[in-house]
Backbone bond lengths (Angstrom), bond angles and torsions (degrees), N, CA, C in turn:
res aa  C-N    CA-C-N  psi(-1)  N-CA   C-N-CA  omega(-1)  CA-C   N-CA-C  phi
1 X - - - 1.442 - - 1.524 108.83 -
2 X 1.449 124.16 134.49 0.975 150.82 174.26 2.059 102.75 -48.10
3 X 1.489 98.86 142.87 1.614 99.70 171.71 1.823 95.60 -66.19
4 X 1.508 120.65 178.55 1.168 118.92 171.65 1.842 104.02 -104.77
5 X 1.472 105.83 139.84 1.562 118.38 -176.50 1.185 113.71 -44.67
6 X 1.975 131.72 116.87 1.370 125.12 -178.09 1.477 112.61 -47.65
7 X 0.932 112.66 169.22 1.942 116.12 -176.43 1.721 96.49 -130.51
8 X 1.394 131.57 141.84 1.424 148.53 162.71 1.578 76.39 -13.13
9 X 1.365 132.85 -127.72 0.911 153.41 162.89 1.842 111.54 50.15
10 X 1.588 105.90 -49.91 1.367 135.32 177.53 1.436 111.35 -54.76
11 X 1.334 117.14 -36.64 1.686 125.42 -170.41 1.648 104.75 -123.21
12 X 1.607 99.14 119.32 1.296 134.99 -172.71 1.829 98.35 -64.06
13 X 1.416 133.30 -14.57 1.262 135.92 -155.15 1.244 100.46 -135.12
14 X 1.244 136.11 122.04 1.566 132.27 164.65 1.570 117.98 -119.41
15 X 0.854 122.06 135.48 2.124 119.88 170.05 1.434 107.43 -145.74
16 X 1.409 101.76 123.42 1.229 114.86 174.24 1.521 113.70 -83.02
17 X 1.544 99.85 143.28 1.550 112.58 177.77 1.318 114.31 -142.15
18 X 1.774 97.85 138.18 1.340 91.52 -179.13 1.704 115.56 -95.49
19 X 1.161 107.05 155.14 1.827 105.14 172.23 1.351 117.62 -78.75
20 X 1.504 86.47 158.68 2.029 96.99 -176.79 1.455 113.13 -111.26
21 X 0.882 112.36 128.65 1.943 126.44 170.26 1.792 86.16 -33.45
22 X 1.346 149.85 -33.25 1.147 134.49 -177.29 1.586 109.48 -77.73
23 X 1.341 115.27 -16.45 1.377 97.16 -166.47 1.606 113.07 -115.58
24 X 1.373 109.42 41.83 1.415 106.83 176.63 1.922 92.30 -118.62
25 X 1.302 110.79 153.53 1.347 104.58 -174.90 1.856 106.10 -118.66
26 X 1.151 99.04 -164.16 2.176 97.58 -169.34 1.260 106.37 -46.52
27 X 1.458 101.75 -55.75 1.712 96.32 161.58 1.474 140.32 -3.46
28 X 1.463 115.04 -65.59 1.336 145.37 163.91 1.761 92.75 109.88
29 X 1.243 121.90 48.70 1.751 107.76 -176.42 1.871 84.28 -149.11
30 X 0.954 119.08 -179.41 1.351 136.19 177.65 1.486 102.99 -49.94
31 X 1.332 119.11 170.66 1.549 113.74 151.97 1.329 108.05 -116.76
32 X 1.339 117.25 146.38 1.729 119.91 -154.71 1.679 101.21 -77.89
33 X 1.606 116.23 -22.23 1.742 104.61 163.89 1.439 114.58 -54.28
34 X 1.375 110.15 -33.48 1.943 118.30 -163.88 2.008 91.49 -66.17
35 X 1.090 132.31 -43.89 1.290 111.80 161.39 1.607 145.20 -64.01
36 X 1.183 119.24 -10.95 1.299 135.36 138.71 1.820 104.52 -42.48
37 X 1.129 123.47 -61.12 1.114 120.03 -172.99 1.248 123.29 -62.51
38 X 1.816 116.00 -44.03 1.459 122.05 172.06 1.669 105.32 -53.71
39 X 1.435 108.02 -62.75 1.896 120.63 163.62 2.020 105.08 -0.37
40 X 1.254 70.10 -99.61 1.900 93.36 174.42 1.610 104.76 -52.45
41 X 0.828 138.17 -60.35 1.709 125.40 -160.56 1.506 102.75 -67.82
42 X 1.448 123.91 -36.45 1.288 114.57 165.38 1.413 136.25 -58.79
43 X 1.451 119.77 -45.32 1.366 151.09 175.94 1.722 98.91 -51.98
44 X 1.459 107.43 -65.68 1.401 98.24 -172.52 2.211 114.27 -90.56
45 X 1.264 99.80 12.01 1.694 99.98 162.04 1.698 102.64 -95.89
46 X 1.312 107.40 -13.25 1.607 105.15 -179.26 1.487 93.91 -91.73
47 X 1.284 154.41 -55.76 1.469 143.57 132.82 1.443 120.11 8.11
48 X 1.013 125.19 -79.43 1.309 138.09 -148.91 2.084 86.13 -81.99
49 X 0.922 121.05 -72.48 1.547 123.96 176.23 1.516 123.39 -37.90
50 X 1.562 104.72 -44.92 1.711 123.88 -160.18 1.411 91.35 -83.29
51 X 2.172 113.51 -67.77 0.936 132.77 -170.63 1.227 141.49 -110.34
52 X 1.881 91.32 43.88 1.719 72.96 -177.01 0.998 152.83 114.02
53 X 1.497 107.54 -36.61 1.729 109.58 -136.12 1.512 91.21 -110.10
54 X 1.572 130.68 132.49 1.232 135.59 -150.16 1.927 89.60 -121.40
55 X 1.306 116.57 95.38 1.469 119.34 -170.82 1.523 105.73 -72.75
56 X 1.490 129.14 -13.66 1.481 134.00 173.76 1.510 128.81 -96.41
57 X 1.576 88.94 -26.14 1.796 83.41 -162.51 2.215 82.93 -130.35
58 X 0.830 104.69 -22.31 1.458 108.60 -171.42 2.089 105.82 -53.31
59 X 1.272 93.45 156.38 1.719 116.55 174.14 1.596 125.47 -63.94
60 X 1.125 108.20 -31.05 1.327 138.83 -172.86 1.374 119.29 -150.98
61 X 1.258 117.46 155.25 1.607 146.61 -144.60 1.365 100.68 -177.95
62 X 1.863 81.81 127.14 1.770 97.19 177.36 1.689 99.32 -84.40
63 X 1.170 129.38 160.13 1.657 139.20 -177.41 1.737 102.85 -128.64
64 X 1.335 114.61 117.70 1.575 82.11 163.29 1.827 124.77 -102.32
65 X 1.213 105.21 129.74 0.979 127.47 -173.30 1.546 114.86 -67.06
66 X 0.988 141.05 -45.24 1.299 162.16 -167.24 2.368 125.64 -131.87
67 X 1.187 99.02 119.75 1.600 88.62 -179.42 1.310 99.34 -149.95
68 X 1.545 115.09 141.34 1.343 113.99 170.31 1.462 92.34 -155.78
69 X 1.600 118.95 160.90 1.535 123.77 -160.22 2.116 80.69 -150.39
70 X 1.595 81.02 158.59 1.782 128.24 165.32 1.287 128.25 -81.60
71 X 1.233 145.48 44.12 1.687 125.38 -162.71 1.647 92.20 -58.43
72 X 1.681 106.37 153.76 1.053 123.85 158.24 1.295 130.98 -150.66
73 X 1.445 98.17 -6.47 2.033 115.36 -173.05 1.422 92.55 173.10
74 X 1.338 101.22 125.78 1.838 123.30 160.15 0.930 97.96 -25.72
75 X 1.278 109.52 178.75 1.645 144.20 159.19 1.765 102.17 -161.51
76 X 1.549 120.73 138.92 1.644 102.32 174.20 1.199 103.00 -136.02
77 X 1.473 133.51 -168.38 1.333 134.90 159.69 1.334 110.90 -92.29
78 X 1.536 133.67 152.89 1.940 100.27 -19.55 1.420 110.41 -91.76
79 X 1.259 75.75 179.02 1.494 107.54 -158.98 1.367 136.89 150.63
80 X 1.314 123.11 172.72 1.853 114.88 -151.46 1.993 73.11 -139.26
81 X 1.554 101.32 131.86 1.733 107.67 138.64 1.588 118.90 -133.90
82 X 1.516 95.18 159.34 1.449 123.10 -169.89 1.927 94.22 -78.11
83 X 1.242 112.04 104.08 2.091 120.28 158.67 1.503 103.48 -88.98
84 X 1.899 96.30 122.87 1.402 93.42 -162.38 1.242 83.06 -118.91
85 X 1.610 136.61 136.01 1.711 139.47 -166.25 1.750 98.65 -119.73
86 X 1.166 119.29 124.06 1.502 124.52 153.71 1.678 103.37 -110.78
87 X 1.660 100.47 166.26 1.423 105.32 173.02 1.821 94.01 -116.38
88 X 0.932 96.96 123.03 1.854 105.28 172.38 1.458 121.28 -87.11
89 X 1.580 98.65 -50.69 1.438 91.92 -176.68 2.125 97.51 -123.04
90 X 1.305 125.68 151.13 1.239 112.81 176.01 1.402 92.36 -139.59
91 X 1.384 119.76 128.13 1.512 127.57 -162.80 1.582 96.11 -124.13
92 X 1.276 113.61 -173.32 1.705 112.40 170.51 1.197 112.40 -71.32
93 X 1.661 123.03 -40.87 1.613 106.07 -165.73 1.799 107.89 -123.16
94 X 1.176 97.59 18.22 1.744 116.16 -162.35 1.418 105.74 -145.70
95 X 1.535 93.84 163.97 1.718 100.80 177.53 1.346 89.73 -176.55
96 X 1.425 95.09 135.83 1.421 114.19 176.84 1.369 124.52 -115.70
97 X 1.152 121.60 115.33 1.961 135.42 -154.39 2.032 101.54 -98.17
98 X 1.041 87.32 121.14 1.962 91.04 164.26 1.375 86.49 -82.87
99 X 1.803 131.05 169.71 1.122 128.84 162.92 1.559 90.78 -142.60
100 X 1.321 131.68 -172.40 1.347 139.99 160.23 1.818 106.26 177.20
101 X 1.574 87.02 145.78 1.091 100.28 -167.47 1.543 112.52 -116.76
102 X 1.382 114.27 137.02 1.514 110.28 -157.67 1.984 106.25 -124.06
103 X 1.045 109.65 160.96 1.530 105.51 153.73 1.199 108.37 -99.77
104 X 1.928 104.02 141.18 1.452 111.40 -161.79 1.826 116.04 -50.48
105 X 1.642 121.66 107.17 0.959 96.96 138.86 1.791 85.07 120.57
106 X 1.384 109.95 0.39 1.636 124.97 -174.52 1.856 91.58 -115.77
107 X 1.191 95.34 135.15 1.921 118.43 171.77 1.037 108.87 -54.97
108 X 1.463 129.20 -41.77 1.696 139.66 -120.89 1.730 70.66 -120.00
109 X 1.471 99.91 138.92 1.531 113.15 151.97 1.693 106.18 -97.69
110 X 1.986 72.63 155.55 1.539 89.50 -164.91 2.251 82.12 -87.30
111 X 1.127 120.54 -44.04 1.308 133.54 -170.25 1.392 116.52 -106.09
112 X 1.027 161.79 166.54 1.585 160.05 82.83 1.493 127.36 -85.75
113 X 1.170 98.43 107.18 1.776 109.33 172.91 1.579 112.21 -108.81
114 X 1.444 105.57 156.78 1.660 135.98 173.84 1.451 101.58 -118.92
115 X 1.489 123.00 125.55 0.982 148.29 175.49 1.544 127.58 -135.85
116 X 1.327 107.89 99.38 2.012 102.21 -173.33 1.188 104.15 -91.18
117 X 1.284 110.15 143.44 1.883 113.09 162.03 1.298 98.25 -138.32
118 X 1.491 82.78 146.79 1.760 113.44 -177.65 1.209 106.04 -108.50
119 X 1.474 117.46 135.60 1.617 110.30 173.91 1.587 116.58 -107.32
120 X 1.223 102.08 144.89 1.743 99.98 -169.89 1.205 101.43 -146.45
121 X 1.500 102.62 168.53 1.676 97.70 -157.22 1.602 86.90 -82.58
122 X 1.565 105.62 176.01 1.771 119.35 160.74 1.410 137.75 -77.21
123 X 1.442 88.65 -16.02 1.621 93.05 175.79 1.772 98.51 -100.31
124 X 0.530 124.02 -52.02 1.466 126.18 -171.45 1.542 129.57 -75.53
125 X 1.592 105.22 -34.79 1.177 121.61 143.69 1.936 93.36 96.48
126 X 1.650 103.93 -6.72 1.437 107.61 175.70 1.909 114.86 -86.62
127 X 1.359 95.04 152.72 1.249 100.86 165.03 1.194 137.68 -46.05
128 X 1.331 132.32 124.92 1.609 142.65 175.56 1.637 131.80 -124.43
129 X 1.131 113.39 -176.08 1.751 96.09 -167.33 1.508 91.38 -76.99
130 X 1.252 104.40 -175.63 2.065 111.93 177.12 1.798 77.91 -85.88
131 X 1.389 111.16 136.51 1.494 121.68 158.00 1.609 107.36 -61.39
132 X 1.614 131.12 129.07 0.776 160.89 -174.59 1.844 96.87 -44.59
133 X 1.042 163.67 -56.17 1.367 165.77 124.03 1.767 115.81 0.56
134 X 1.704 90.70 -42.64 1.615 84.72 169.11 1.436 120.60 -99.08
135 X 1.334 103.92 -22.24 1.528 111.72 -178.04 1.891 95.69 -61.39
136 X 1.554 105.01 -50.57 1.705 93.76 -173.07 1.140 108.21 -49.56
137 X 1.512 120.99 -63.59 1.576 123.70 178.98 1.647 99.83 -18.02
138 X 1.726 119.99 -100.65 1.231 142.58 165.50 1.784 108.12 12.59
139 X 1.220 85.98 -81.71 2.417 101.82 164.57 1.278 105.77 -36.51
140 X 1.911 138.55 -41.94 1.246 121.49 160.01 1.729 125.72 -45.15
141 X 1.066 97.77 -44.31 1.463 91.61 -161.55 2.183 111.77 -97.69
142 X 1.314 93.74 23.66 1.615 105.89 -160.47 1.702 93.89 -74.43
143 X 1.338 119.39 110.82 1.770 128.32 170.04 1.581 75.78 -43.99
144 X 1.864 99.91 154.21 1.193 120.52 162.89 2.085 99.53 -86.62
145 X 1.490 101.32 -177.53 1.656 85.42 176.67 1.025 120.88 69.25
């Protein structure tokens, strides 16, 4: 038996986004890469705000290493959805994010994605611990369980 589908409720982090006339495809609904993008653009504005994290001039940069997503219900333009971020797993040089994506104001995700990022320095391009600023950030949003 299947885990049961996270609900809004599940993720300690929410940011609303609105959609772009670019990101609905022939279909007429989103295209399921264009959530990868909401995924990541949320994750690292909650970074950069929460923790810190200086994507131009900074030492380190998270990478994500790993992504895989849920379809379960459209979403199209227009329109605004709720990116809801948990931290599941938080390791020394990694962290791995549930995300889900909702229509404003509905329990039920329309999406659920897993996304790990590794942080590594910039010059070297190798792995390092999460700098202490992002790791706190990160500890906000950690699912209990």
């Amino acid at each position: 038996m299947s885990a049961p589908r996270p609900t809004s409720a599940d993720f300690p982090h929410h940011h609303r986004v609105t959609t772009r006339w670019t990101d609905n495809d022939c279909y007429g609904h989103v295209n399921n890469a264009i959530y990868y993008q909401y995924f990541d653009s949320v994750i690292n504005a909650y970074l950069i705000a929460e923790g810190q994290l200086d994507i131009h001039r900074g030492d380190v940069v998270g990478f994500i290493v790993r992504s895989e997503c849920d379809f379960f219900a459209p979403v199209a333009y227009p329109g605004e959805v709720d990116i809801g971020v948990a931290v599941v797993k938080l390791g020394n040089s990694s962290v791995t994010y549930e995300t889900g994506l909702f229509k404003p104001g509905a329990p039920d995700a329309c999406a659920v994605g897993r996304m790990v990022h590794v942080f590594v320095d910039t010059a070297t391009q190798r792995p390092v611990a999460i700098p202490a600023s992002i790791r706190a950030a990160l500890a906000q949003l950690v699912r209990p369980g």
